[in-house]
Every structure is written in C-alpha cells, then in structure tokens.
N, C-alpha and C positions, 0 to 999 in steps of 0.2 A: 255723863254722856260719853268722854269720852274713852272711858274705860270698858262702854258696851259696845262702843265703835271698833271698839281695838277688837275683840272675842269677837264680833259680827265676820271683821274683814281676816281673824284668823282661821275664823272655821271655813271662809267662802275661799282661803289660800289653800287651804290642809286638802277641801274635797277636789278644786280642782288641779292643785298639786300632784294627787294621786291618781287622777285622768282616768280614763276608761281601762279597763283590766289593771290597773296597774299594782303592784304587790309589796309587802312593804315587813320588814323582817320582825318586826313586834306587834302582829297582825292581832294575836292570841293575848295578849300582857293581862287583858282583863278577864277575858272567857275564858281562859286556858292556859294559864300562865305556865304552869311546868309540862307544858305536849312535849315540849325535845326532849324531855329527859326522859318522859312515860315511853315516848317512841324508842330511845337510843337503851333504854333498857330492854324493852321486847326485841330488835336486831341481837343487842346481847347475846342473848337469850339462845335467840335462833341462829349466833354461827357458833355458838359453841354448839350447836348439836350436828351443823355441818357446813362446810368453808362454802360450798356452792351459793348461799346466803349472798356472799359479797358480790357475785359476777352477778348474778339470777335478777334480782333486786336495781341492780344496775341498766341491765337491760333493760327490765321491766320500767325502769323510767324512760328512756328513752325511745323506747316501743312509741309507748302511748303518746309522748310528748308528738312524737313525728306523723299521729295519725288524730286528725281535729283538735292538738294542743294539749295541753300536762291537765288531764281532766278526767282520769284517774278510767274512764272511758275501755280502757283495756281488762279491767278485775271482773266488767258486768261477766256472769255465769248465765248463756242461754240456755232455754230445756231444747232447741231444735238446732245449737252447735250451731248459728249463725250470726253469732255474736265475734268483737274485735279479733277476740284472745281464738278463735275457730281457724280465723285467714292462715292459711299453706305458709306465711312468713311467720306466724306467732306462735304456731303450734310448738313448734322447738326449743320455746318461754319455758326453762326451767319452773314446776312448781315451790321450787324454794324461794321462788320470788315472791308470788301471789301469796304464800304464805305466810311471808313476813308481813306482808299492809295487813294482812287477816289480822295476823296475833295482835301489833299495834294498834289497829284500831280498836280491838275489844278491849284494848288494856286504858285505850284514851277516853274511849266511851263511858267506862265506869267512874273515870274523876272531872267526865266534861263531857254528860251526855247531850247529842245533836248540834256540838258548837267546833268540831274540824272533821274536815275535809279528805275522804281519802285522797285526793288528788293532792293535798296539801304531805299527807302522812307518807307519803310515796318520797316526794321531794326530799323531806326530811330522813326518810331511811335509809335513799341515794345516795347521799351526805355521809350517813354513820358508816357505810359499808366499807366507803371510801377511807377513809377513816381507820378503821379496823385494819384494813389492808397497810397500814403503814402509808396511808397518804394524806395528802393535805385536807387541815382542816378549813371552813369557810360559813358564813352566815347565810341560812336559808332565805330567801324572802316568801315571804305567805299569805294568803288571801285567793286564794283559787277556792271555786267550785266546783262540785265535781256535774261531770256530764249528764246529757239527758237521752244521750244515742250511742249507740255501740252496733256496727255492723261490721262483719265479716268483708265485705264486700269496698268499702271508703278505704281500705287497705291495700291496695294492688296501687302500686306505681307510685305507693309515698313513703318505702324503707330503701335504704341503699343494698343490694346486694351485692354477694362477695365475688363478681365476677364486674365492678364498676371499674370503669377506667376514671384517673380523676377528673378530667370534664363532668362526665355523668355522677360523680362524688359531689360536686362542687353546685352544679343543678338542683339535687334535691335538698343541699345542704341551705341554698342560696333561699329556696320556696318556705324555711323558715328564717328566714333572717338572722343565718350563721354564715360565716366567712369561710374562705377557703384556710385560715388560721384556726378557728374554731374546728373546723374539721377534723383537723390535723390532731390538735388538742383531745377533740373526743374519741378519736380513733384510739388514742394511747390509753383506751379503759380497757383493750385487748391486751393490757400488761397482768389481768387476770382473764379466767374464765374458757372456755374449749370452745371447739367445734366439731362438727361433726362430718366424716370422711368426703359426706358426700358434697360440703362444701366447696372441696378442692381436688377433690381425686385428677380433674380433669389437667389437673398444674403436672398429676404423675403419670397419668397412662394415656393422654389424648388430647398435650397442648396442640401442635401443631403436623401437619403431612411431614418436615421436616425432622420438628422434636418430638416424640414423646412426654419428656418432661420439661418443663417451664426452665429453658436457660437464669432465667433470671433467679432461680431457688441454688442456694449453696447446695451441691452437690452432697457433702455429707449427710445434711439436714433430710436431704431430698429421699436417701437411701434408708435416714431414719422413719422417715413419713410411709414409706413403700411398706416396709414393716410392721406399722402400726396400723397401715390401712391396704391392705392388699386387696386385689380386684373384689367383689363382691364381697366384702365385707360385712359382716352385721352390720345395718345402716345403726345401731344403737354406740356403737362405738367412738367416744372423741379424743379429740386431741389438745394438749394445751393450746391457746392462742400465745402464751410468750412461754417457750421452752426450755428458757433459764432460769427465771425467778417467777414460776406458776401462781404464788399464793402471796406476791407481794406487790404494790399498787407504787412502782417506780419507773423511769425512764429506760429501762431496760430494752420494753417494745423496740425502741427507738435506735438502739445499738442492734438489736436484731436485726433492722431494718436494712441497716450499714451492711451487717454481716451476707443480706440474703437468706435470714431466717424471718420473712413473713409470711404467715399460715398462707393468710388469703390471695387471691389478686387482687382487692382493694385494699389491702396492707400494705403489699411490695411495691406498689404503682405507686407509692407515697415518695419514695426513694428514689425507682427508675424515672420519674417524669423532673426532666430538668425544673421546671415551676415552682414544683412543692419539695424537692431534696434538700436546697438551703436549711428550711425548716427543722425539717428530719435532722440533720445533723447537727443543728444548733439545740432541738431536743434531748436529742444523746449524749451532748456534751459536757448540757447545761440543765441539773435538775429543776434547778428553782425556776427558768425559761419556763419549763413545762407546767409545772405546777404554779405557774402565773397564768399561764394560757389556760389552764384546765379549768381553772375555778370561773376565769371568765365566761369561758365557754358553757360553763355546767350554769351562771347565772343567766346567762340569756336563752339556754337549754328551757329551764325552768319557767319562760315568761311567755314560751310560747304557745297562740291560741290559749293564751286564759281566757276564763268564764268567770265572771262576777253577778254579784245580782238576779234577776230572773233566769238568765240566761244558763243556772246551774243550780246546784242542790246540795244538800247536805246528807250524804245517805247514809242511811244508820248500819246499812250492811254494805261493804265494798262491794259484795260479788252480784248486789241485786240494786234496782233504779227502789226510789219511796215510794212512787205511786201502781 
C-alpha cells in the first residue's frame, strides 16, 4: 500500500507541479529523445549556407512570442496574405528565419513523426543561433503547442517599435511579463542582425525643427549612416544593428550604446534615459552580466502565452494549421 501511495501522490505532485502551461526541459526524453540535436543539425546546416540564419530565426521567435505567445502562430502561410507573418511589422521577417523551423521540422518529423512542436522547434533553433554566433549556451524548456489562429490583424500595438521611448519599451515589454532588465537583455540580440534605412532615416534627416540629425547619434557614425542610407534610398537596403562586431553574439551592443552608436531610437534611449543607463553600462562592462540576463530573459521569453493541451496542436507542416 504504501508504496502505491507513494507513486499516487507523485504523480498527483509531477502534474500539478507542472501547472497550467507550464514547460519542462526534458519534455521529449521519451517521444523524441534526440529533437536538439536533429534541430541543432538542420540550423547547422542552414547558416553555413548563410549568416542571416542567426538574426532572421532570432527574431522570428520573438515576433511570434510577442503576438498570442511562442505558438509557433507566425510560420502559418495564408493563400489571402492575412495571416501573422502579412502584419506591416512582420513582413520585414527575414525568410531565412521561416526556413530554418521549415528544414528542422522536416528533418524531426522523419525520426519523430506528429510528436514536436513547431512552436517548440522555433525555441530550440532560437538557442542554436545563439550559440553559433559565439553566445551563450542555456537549456530549452519545452512542452508548447503550437497555435490554432494566426491573423494579421492581433498584430498592431503588440511589437515594440523602433521609434519607442523607454516607458513605451517597458509597457509592452511589462504586457508579457518581462522586466524593464529583461528588456534590456533582449534588446542586446541587436549585437546581430540589420535594419532597414527606413527604420531610422528620421534620427538623419528629420529629428527635430532644431536638428536634423539626432544629437544623441555620435557624429561620425551619423555621417557613416548618411552614407549608407541617403534620402530616398532603395527601401531594400540595411544596415548593421551593431557596427563592430556584425556577426558575433557579444556585449559589444552595449559599448555601442556608450559610444552613441545605436541604430535605433529604441537602442540609444537605452542609454540616454537616466533609468535604464546603469544597466547599459554594467552590460558593457561586464560580459557575463549580460549573458546572465539574456538567458534569463530568453527563458521567460520562451514561457510566454504557452498553449498546452486542447488549447493547441501538433502540426505536421509549420506553415499550415492540421485541420
């Protein structure tokens, strides 16, 4: 008896230990025991055919995370372009991103078919990229399912854009239950990946009746930026987000920050806003600071709006719902 009492009150701890959504990093052990590695081979794979992989991919978790939670919700492909990945914020979703959950899923499907998640395989490939890029490594946690809705439309007023001051950073960051340190931490994923002119053009030719150009941009930088993005530019053209070290996943951002080399104006308002400067400079200072913050930050990234149970699906093609 009392050894069925024992297994009764561990399973009735285990289930509700794990509470509603909640995620657990050896989700797979039995269904799917080798996903990281099937995953972490297909990333492989796809940034040796090209670096954009690391930023693209990156994003692409964080997109989706931020718009009904990490529920993979951004891959659905609509035929009437009214789906997540359509919204005027997504369209500018590098395809090297959606490509990579493509390749790993078909590659996980064939040693573990119907049994993970693209919303799960996203998480994981967020991870490798990272990784790749000379950054920190960290343990996924997994149990997500992926979404039942994707509209274009649930998009508008829940990405941060690059004209946010940090209050309005700190608002939408706040509406998923991330910190204004979190923040901070995941802004420093702009230590890869570009942008595009029309991001910021207004930092060079139409901050203020006074300036022109955004006092707060280091002048050299500013004259580099004129250069690479002059008035009507081919809107196709970007620019690094960190101008030193473009292709390596370091604290660099953060010395930028110092310097007055940030792309955005929700970059540089990291720095100029008494509040969050502390931060910034203890990021810059201190690598390991950062890549303590970042992982934390990428796990509560990852937790949010999960889907478990009913409430989600297992789809056997990323870019389409099962039913």
């Amino acid at each position: 008896m009392g050894l069925w009492r024992g297994i009764v009150l561990l399973l009735a701890f285990t289930i509700i230990g794990r509470g509603e959504g909640q995620l657990v990093e050896n989700f797979y052990r039995s269904s799917c025991p080798n996903v990281e590695s099937i995953v972490q081979q297909a990333v492989s794979t796809k940034f040796s055919q090209t670096f954009t992989t690391i930023p693209a991919t990156l994003r692409l978790f964080f997109h989706d995370c931020f718009v009904q939670g990490c529920d993979a919700s951004i891959m659905i492909a609509s035929p009437n372009n009214d789906a997540e990945k359509d919204a005027p914020d997504n369209t500018s979703l590098a395809g090297d991103g959606f490509d990579t959950v493509v390749k790993a899923k078909q590659a996980v499907e064939q040693a573990c078919p119907g049994k993970v998640s693209c919303a799960d395989i996203l998480a994981i490939a967020a991870r490798d990229v990272v990784v790749l890029a000379g950054g920190p490594s960290f343990n996924v946690e997994l149990g997500r399912r992926d979404g039942l809705i994707s509209q274009a439309s649930l998009v508008t007023g829940n990405l941060p854009e690059p004209t946010f001051n940090l209050n309005q950073l700190n608002t939408i960051f706040a509406k998923n239950n991330l910190s204004q340190n979190d923040m901070i931490a995941l802004s420093g994923a702009h230590t890869v990946g570009f942008s595009h002119c029309s991001r910021f053009s207004d930092r060079l030719y139409s901050f203020s009746s006074s300036s022109s150009v955004d006092p707060s941009l280091n002048s050299t930088y500013a004259q580099q930026l004129e250069a690479a993005c002059p008035q009507n530019v081919d809107p196709s053209i970007a620019v690094d987000l960190d101008p030193v070290t473009p292709r390596t996943f370091d604290n660099v951002y953060y010395q930028n920050l110092v310097a007055g080399k940030g792309l955005l104006t929700s970059d540089q308002v990291l720095y100029t806003d008494p509040t969050s400067q502390p931060t910034i400079v203890d990021f810059a200072n201190n690598p390991g600071d950062f890549n303590g913050a970042f992982i934390a930050a990428m796990k509560k990234l990852g937790r949010v709006g999960v889907k478990t149970g009913k409430d989600g699906e297992i789809r056997t093609d990323c870019t389409a719902f099962n039913s």
